[in-house]
C-alpha positions in Angstrom: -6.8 11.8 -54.3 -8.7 8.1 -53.4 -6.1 8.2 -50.9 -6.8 11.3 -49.5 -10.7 10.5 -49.2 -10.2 7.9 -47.5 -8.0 9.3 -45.0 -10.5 11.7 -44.0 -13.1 9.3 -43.8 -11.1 6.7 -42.0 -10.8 9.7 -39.2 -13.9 10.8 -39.3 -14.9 6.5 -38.6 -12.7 6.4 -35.8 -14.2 10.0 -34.3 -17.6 8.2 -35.2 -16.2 5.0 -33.3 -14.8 6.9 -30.3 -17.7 9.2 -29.6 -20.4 5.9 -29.7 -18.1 3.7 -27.7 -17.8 6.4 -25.2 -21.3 7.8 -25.1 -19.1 11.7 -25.6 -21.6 14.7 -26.1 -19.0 15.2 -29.1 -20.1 14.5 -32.7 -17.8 11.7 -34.5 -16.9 14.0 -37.2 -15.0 16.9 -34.7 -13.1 14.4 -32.9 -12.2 12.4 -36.1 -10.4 15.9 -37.8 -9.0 16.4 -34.0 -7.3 13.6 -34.3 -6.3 14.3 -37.8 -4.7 17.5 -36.6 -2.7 15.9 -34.0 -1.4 13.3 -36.3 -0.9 16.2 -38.6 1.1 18.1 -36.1 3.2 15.1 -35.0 3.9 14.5 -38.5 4.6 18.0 -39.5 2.9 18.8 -42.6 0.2 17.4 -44.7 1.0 15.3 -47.6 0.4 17.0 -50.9 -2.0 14.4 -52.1 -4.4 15.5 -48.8 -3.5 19.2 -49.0 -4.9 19.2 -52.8 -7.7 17.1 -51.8 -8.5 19.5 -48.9 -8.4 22.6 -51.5 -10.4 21.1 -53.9 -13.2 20.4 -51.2 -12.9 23.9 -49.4 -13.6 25.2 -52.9 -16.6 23.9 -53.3 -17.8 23.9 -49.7 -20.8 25.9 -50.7 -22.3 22.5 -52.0 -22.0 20.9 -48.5 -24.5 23.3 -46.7 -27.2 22.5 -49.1 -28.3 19.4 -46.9 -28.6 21.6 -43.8 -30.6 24.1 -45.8 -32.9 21.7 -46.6 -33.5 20.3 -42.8 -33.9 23.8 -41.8 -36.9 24.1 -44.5 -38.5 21.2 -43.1 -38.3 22.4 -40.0 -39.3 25.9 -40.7 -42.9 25.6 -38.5 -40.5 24.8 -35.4 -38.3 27.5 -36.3 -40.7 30.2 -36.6 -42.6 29.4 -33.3 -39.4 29.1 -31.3 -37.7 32.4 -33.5 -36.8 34.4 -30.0 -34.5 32.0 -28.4 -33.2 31.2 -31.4 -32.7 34.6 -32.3 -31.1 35.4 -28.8 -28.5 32.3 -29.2 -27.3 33.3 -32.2 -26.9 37.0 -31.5 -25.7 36.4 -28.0 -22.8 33.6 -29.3 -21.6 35.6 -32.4 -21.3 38.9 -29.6 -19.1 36.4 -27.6 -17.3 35.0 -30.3 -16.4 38.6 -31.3 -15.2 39.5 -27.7 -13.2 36.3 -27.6 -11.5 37.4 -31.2 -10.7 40.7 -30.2 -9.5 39.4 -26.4 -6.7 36.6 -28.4 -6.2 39.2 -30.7 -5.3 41.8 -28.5 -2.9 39.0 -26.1 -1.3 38.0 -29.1 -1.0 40.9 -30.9 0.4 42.1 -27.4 3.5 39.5 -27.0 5.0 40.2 -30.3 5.4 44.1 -30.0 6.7 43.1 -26.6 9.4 40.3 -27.7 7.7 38.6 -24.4 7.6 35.7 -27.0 11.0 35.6 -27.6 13.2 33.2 -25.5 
């Protein structure tokens, strides 16, 4: 499990790392698990030791949100004098992010009744 840990945080570092040196719009973090997911997918499959580790964090995931709650509570003035764009961004991008689901869904759900994803 220490081994695990550290894994994901020696990723996240070198996201952290690679997003300061090059000054990328990109937090650390995101490019740290993308290059956890490439190594991932050049290796194969994820150990058990990191797949356990994973589980046992996705479980209680819940517990990770409670710092964001808190910065949106001391922000809440902000928040309620700029509530219409806000309001507009988050209904616009979850009405795209819909569309896009159904659009992959539908091409993909597409090819295999078609076999055009067979060789």
């Amino acid at each position: 499990m220490i081994g695990a840990i550290t894994l994901l945080l020696v990723f996240q570092l070198v996201g952290e790392v690679i997003a300061q040196t090059l000054k990328l719009p990109i937090p650390g973090p995101v490019i740290g698990m993308a290059l956890l997911f490439a190594a991932l997918v050049i290796r194969g499959h994820p150990s058990t030791d990191l797949r356990d580790t994973a589980q046992g964090m996705l479980q209680h995931l819940s517990l990770l949100f409670i710092p964001a709650g808190t910065g949106v509570m001391l922000h809440f003035q902000r928040m309620s004098d700029e509530w219409l764009p806000l309001l507009v961004s988050l209904v616009a991008s979850t009405a795209i992010t819909i569309a896009v689901t159904a659009l992959a869904l539908q091409l993909f759900a597409g090819r295999s009744h078609t076999g055009k994803d067979r060789p």
